[in-house]
N, C-alpha and C positions, 0 to 999 in steps of 0.2 A: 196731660201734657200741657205745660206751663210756654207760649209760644209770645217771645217778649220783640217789638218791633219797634227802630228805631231812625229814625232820619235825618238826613242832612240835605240843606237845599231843595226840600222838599216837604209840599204839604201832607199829611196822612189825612185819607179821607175815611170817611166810612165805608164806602165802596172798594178802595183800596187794603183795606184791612180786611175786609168780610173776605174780597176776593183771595189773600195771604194767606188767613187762615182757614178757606176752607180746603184749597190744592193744598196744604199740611200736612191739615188732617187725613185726606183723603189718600197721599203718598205714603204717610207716612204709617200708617190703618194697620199694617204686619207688622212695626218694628213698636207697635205702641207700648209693648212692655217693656222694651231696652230704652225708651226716651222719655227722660222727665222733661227734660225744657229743649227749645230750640230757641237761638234769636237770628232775627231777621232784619239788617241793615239795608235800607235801599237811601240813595246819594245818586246827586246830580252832578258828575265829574265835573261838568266846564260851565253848568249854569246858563246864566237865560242864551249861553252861543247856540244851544241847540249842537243837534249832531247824533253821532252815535254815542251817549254818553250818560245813559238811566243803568244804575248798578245796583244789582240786586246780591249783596252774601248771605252767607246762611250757614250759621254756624251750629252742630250739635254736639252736646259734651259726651263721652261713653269713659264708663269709671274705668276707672285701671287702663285704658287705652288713647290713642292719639284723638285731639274734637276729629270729629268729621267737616270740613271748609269747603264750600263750593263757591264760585262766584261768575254772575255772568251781566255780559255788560249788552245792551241795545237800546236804538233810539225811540224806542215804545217802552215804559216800567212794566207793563202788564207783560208785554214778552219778556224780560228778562226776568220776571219773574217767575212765570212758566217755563221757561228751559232749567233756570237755577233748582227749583223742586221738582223737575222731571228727573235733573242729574244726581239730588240728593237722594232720592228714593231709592235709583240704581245703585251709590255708592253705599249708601249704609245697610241696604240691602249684602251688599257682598261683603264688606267688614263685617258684620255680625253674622255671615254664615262661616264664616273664616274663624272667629272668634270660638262659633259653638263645635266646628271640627276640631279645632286646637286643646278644647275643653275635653272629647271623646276619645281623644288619642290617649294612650297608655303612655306615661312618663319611661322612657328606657334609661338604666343606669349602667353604666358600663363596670361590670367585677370586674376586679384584676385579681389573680391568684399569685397568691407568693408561695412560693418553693426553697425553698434551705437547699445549700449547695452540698 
């Protein structure tokens, strides 16, 4: 899994990336054969104001279906980082169980019979 991270207003540290990608990896552990890449945008909404305002997205691609997009914002990066891949792990968790019923369900075609009057 290819996990590409990207910033704005914001320095990427080493520590910060280690931390990124190992809650990823570690969320992301069961869907590792449906995810080639993720990317990970974290942004400073308002800058040196301080606030509630360190944004973490997180975005994953699934072929043939909608990305998966979660975003969550708090005035610590590290929490919104951790709720952001708390919340992806549950969502793409249920898209792709959704995904694999959709797939074991029998296609139904509806006959219509014609009859001569």
């Amino acid at each position: 899994m290819r996990v590409d991270i990207k910033t704005s207003g914001i320095d990427l540290t080493d520590g910060l990336r280690e931390h990124a990608e190992r809650r990823l990896t570690f969320a992301l552990d069961r869907a590792r054969h449906d995810v080639s890449s993720v990317t990970v945008r974290l942004s400073d909404i308002n800058g040196p104001k301080g606030g509630n305002d360190k944004r973490c997205q997180i975005q994953i691609p699934l072929p043939h279906h909608r990305d998966v997009l979660i975003e969550d914002t708090a005035s610590d990066l590290y929490v919104a980082i951790d709720r952001a891949i708390g919340r992806i792990g549950n969502t793409l968790g249920r898209r792709l169980s959704r995904q694999r019923a959709d797939r074991r369900q029998p296609r139904h075609t509806q006959e219509t019979a014609f009859e001569p009057d």
